[in-house]
C-alpha positions in Angstrom: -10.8 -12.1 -9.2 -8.4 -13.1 -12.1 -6.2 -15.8 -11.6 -2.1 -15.3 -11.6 -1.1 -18.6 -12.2 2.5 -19.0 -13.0 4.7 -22.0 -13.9 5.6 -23.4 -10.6 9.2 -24.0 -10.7 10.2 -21.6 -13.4 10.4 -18.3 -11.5 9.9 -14.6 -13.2 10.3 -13.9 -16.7 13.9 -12.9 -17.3 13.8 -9.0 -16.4 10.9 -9.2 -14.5 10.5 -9.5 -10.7 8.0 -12.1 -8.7 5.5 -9.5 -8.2 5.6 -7.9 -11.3 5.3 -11.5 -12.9 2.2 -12.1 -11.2 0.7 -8.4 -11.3 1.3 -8.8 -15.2 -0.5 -12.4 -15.5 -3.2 -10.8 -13.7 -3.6 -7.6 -15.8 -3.5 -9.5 -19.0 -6.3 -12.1 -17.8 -8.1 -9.2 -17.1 -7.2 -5.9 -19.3 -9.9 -3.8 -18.6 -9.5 -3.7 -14.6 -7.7 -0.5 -13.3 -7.8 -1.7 -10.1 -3.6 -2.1 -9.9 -3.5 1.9 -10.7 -2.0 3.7 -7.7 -1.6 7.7 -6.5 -0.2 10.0 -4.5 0.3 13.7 -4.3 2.3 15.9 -2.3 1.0 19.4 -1.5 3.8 22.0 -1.4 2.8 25.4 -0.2 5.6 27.8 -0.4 7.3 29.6 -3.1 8.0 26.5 -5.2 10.6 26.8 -8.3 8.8 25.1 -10.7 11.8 24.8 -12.8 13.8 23.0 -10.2 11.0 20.6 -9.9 11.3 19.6 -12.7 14.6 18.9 -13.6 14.5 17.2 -10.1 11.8 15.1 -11.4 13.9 14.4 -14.8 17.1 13.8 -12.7 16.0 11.1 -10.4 14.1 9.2 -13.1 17.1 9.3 -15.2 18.7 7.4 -11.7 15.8 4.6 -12.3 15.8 4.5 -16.4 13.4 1.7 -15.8 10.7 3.9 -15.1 11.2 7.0 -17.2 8.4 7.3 -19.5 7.7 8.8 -23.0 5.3 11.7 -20.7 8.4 12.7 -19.0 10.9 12.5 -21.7 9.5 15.2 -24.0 10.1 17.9 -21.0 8.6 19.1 -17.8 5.9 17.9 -15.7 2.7 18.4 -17.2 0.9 21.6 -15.5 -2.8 21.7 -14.5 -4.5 24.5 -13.0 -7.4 24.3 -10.5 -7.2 27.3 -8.5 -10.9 29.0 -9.8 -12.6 25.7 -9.0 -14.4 26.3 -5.7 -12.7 23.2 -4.2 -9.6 23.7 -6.2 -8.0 20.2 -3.9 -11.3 18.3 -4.6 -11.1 19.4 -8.4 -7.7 18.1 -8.9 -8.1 15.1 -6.9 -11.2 13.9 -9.1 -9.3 14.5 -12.4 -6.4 11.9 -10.7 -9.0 9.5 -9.6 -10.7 9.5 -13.0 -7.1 8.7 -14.5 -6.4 5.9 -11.3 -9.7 4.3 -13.1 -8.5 3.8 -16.2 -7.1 0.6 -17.2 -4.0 0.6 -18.8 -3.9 -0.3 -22.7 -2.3 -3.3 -23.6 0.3 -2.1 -25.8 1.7 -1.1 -22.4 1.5 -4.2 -20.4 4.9 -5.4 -22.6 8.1 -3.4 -22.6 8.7 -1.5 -25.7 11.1 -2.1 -28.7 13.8 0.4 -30.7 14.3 2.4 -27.5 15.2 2.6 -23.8 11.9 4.4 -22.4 10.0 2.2 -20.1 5.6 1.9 -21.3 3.2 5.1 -19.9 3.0 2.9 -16.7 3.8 6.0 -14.6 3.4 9.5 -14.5 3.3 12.6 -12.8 2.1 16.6 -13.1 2.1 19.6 -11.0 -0.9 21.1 -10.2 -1.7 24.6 -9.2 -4.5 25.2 -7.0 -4.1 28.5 -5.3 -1.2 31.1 -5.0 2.2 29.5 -3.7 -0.1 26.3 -3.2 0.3 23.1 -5.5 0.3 19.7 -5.6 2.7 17.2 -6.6 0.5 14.2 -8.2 2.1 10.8 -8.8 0.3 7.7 -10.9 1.4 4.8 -11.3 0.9 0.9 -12.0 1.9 -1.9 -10.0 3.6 -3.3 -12.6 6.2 -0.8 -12.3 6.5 0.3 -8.9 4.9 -0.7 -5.9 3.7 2.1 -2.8 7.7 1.1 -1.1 9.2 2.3 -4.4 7.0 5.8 -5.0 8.3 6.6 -1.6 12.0 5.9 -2.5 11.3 8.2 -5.7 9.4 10.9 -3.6 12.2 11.0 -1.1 15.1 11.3 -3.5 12.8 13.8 -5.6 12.9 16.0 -2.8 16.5 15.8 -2.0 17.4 16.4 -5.6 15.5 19.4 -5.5 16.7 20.9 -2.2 20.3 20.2 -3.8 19.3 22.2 -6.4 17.8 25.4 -5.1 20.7 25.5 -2.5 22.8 25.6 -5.9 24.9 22.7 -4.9 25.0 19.5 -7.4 22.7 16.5 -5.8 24.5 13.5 -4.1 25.2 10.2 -5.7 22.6 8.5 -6.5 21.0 5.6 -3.4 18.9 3.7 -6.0 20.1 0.2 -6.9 20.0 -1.3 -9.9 16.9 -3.8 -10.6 18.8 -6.5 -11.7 19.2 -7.0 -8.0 15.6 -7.5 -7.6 15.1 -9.8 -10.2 18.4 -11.8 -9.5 17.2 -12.3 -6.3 13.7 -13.9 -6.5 15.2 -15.5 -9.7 17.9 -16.9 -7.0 14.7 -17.6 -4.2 12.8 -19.2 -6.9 13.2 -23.1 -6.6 16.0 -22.7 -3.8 15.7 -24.5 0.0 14.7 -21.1 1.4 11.2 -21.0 -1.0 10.7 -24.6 0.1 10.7 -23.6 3.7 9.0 -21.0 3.6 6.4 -22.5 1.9 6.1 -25.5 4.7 5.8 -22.8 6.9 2.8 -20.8 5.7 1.0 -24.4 4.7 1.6 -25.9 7.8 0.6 -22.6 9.8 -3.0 -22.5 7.3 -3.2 -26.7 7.2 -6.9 -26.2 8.0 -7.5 -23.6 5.1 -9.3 -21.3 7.6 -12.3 -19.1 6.0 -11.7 -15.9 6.1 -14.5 -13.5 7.7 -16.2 -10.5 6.2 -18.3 -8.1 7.4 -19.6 -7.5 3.9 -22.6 -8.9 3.1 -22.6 -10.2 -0.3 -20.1 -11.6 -2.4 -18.7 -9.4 -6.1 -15.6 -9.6 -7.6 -12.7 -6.5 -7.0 -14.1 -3.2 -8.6 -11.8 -0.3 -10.2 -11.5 2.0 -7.8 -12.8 1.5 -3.8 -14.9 3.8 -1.8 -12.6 5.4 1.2 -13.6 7.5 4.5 -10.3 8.5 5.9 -9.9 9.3 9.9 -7.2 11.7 11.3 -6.7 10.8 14.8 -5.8 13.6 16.8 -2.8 14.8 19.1 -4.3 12.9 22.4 -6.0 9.8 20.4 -2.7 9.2 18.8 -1.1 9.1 21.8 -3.1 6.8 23.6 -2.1 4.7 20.7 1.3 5.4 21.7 1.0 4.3 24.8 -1.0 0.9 24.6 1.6 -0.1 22.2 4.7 1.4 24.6 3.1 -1.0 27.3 2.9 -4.2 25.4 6.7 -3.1 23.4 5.7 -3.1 19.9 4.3 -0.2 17.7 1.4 1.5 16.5 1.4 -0.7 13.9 0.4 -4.3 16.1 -2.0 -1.5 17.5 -3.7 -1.1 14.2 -3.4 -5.2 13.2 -5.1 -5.9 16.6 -8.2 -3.4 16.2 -8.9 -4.5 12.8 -9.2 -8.3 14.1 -11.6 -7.0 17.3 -13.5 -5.1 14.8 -13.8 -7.6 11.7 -14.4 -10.5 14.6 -17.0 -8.5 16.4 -19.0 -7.4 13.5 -19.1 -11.6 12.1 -19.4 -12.8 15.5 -16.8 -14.7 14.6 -13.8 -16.1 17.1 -10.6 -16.1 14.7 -9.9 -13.2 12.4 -8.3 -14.0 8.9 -6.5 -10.8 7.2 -4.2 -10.3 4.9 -1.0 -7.9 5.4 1.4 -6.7 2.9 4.7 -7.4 3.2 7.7 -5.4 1.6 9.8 -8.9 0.1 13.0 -7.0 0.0 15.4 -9.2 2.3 17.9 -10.1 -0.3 21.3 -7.2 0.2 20.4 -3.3 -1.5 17.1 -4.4 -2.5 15.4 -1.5 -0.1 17.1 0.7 -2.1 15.1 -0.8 -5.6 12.4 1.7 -7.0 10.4 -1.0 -8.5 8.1 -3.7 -7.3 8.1 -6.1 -4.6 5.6 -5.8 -2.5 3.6 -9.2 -1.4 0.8 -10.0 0.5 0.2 -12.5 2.8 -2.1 -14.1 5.3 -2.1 -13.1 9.7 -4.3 -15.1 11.6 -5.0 -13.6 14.8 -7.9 -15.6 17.5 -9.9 -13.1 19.3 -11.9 -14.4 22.2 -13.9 -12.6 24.7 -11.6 -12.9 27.9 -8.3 -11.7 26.2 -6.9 -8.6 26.5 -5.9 -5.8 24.6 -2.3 -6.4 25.5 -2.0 -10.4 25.0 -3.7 -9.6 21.5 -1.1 -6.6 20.7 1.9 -9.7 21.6 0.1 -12.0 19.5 -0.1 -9.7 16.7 3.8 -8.9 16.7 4.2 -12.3 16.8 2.3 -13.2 13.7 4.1 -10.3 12.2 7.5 -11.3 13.2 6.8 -14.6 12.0 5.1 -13.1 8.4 8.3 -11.3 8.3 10.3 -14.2 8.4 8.9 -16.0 5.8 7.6 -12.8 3.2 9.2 -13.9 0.4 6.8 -16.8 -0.6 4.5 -15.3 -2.8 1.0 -14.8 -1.8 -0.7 -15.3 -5.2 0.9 -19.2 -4.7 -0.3 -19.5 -1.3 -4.3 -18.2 -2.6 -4.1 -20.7 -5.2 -2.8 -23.5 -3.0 -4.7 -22.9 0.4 -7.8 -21.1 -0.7 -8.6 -22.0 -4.4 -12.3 -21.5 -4.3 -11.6 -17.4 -4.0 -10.1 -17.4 -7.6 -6.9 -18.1 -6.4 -5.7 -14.2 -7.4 -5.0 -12.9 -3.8 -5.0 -13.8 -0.2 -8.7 -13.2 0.7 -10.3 -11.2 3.7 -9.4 -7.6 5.5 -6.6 -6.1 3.8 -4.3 -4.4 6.7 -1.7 -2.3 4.7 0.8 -0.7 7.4 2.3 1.8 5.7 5.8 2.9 7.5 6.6 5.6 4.7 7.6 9.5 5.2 4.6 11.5 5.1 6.4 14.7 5.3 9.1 15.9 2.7 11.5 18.5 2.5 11.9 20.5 -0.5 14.2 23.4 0.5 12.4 24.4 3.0 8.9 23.8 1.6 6.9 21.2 3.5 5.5 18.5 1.3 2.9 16.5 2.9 2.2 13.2 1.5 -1.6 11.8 0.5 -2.1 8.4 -0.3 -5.2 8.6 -2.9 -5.0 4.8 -3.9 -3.7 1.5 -2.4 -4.2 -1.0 -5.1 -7.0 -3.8 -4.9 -9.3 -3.6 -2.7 -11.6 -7.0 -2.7 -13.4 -6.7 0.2 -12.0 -4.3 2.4 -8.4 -2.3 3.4 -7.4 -0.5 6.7 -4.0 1.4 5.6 -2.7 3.3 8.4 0.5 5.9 8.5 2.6 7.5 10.9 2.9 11.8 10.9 6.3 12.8 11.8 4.1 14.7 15.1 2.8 10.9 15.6 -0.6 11.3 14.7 -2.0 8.4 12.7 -3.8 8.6 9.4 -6.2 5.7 9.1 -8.1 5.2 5.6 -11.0 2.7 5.5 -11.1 1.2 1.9 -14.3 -0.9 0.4 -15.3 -2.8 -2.5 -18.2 -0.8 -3.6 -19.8 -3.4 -5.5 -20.0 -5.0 -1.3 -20.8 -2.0 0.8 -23.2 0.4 0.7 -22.1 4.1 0.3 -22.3 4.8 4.0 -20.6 1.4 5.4 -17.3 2.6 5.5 -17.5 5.9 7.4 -19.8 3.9 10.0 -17.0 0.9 10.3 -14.3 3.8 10.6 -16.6 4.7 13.3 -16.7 1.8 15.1 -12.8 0.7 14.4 -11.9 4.2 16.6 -14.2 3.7 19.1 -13.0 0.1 19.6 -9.2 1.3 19.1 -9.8 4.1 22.1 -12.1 1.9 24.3 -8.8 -1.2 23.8 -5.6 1.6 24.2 -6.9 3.6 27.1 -7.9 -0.4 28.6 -5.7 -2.4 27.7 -5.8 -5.2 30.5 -9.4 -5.4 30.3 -11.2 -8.2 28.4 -12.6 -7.0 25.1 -15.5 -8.1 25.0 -16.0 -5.5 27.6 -14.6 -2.6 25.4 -15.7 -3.5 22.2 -18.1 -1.2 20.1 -21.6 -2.6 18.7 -20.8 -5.8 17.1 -22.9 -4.8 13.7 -23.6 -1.9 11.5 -26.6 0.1 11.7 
């Protein structure tokens, strides 16, 4: 894992933000992992004007000039065409991930001269893959934009675009500028709020817990992950409605609570170490940024055999209230100090990424149904969960190939549902009664 030291005291670069500071250090230390690449598309099935795509493309990058990019500036989206393929979504969605595992060239890593075009960090292009079927497809580095920004752009995309096939001129504009990013963690950097925060989070990890892993060997992050993804249906996702309706917090404590039963279980450990992302936009307008931000930062959560469900769900908002409280310290600071002997590059352990974006769009009338096809590193492994606009939950189970074996993550996606049924529908019953088979077979 490459290191992303930084200059203690100093703060960002001028122009730069914490996170892409450190997300730049890291990329340069390391310029041929692709590992910071994330993607997205949104299928659109409906009689799509292709021409009031783009321009609503073209418009609302003109609303974040930071991120328009040469690709986009010399017209339209780029068009592919994978309707004859016999899987004309798998087709499309292998080209993408072959792009997502490119690292980007260096030339890019530093903002270009004699113009106002931001580097090839991002892009985007429409692809066809069957009559009044296509899919929006969105790339993208870390460095520019982190998974909280793409859904900003993908939201205003659609607005723009509804705007303009009712013939009526879009709204103003909700971005803010991203001076307020930067001016804000240059304002944090150094300041009594940073110094708090950071007796917090090393007073809460004093002992330097270990982490646990159900992998079972050690490698450093790969370019690309190896994902099962689970669609939990109508009745499963409202069991999970209901387990976290009876504790008061949401499906998202649900899914933080599982992942320590499950991680614990397969280890045999008694304490589950994982690490959570964290928007680190609490500084006025910065949710309204299309840039990066996004931090990630350590939850411990105890699981022993008498508690229950419910105390664990209450535990875990409380560990999320309190990361909340203090997200602003960066992680990459906290790995180096805390846990040095990982490489100090990232909070090690389970990555939990609760993702509380749209996944349905409206585009005049066209649904557009959002599909998460990368996350960003994955070291070890990633749950990322999202929320349907029906409720159902999207769970995708990420892995460090160079750690698991081909099959391991559709069998721990396995036993994470079983557990996360056997907990919601019992909730007051101890789980070491509930939980599924505590190892891979």
């Amino acid at each position: 894992m490459p290191r992303t030291d930084l200059p203690a005291a100093a703060g960002p670069p001028p122009g730069l933000t914490a996170a892409q500071a450190h997300i730049l250090a890291a990329q340069s230390a390391d310029p041929s992992y692709a590992g910071h690449n994330v993607g997205q598309y949104i299928e659109l099935v409906g009689p799509l004007d292709t021409g009031a795509l783009d321009e609503a493309v073209l418009h609302t990058l003109d609303e974040a000039p930071w991120l328009r990019s040469r690709l986009m500036s010399r017209g339209g989206l780029p068009r592919l065409d994978t309707s004859a393929a016999a899987d004309p979504v798998g087709a499309a969605v292998a080209l993408v991930r072959g792009q997502l595992a490119c690292p980007p060239r260096p030339e890019l890593l530093t903002a270009p001269t004699g113009d106002d075009l931001a580097p090839d960090l991002t892009g985007a292009l429409l692809v066809t893959v069957g009559p009044r079927r296509h899919l929006l497809v969105q790339y993208f580095h870390l460095l520019a934009v982190d998974g909280y920004g793409v859904a900003l752009l993908s939201r205003r995309i659609a607005e723009v675009y509804t705007a303009l096939v009712h013939g009526r001129p879009p709204g103003p504009t909700p971005f803010a500028p991203l001076s307020l990013l930067t001016d804000a963690d240059r304002a944090y950097s150094g300041s009594a709020a940073q110094a708090a925060d950071r007796r917090y989070w090393t007073g809460r990890y004093a002992d330097r817990p270990v982490p646990v892993s159900p992998a079972g060997r050690p490698a450093p992050a790969q370019d690309t992950a190896r994902r099962h993804t689970v669609h939990l249906g109508a009745q499963d996702s409202a069991a999970v409605r209901a387990a976290a309706r009876s504790a008061q917090v949401t499906w998202a404590e649900v899914v933080l609570a599982t992942t320590a039963v499950r991680v614990t279980a397969q280890v045999g450990a008694r304490e589950a170490v994982l690490a959570v992302y964290a928007a680190a936009r609490t500084a006025p307008g910065t949710l309204r940024v299309p840039a990066t931000a996004v931090n990630l930062l350590p939850v411990r959560l105890p699981v022993r055999g008498a508690d229950t469900f419910r105390s664990l769900l209450r535990a875990a908002a409380g560990e999320l209230t309190l990361l909340r409280r203090h997200q602003r310290l960066r992680g990459e600071e906290l790995a180096r100090e805390l846990w040095p002997q990982y490489g100090g590059g990232r909070v090690p352990g389970p990555v939990v990424n609760l993702r509380p974006f749209e996944t349905e769009l409206d585009f005049g009338g066209i649904r557009g149904r959002v599909v998460s096809l990368a996350s960003g590193p994955v070291d070890d492994l990633s749950v990322s969960a999202a929320a349907g606009p029906d409720g159902r939950l999207r769970l995708d189970f990420d892995v460090n190939p160079a750690r698991y074996e081909e099959a391991e993550p559709a069998r721990f996606a396995r036993l994470f549902t079983e557990d996360l049924m056997a907990l919601c529908h019992a909730p007051d019953v101890p789980v070491a009664a509930l939980r599924a088979s505590p190892t891979l077979h």
